[in-house]
N, C-alpha and C positions, 0 to 999 in steps of 0.2 A: 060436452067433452070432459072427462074424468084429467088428475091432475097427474095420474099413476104412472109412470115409465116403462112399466113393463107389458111387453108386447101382449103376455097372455093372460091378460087383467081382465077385458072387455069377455073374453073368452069365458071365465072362472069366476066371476062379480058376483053372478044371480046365481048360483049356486047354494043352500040350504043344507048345513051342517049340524043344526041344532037333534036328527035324529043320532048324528053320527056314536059311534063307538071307542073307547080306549084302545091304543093296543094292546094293551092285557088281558081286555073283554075276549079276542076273539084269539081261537087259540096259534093258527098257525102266526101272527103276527107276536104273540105272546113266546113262542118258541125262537122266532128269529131274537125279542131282544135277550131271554137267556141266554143265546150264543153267541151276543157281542156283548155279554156283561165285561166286566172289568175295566170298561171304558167310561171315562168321564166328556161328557161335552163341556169345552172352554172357550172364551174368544181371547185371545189376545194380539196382540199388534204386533205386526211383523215389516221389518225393511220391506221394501217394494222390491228392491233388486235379490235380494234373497228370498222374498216369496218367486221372483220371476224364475228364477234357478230353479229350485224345488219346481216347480211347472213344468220348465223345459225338461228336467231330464225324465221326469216323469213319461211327456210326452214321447220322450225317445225310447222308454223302456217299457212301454206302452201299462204302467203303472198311476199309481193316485198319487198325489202329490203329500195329501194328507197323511198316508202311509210312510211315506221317503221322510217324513218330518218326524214322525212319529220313530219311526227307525232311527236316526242321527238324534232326536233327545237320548232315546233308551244309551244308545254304545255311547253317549257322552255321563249320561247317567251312572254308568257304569265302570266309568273311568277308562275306555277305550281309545286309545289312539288311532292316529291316520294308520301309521305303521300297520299296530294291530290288525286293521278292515283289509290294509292291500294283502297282509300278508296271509289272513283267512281266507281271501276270497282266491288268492293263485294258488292255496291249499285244495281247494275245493276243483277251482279249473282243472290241478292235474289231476287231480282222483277221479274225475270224469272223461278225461282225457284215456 
């Protein structure tokens, strides 16, 4: 019995990766990361009740959570206010309206 926690370890263990490929090698995986250039992978540490947030409403809006994070850095980045957000986004409701 292996020490691993994850369910689908025993499944993926024996598997042999040493022929495997970059994804730069092959081209259509080579075309997807051109189209999400501009992005950096980062870890950083986040409240638990504030990652839960970001989760939840995700889940409600049937979105990523990682997105909805990524969205509130930018308009904070940007120097956007609460105001600012409600008042775009009922700008937009009624022009759809």
């Amino acid at each position: 019995m292996n020490s691993n926690s994850d369910p689908e370890y025993d499944r993926y263990a024996e598997l042999n990766f040493s022929d495997a490929k970059r994804a730069h090698e092959i081209p259509a995986l080579a075309k997807l990361q051109a189209e999400h250039g501009g992005k950096s992978r980062i870890t950083m540490r986040v409240d638990n009740d504030t990652l839960a947030i970001f989760k939840i409403r995700a889940e409600m809006t049937g979105g990523n959570y990682q997105t909805l994070m990524n969205e509130a850095l930018r308009e904070f980045a940007q120097g956007l206010t609460l105001a600012d957000v409600v008042r775009e986004t009922i700008r937009r409701e009624l022009h759809h309206a």
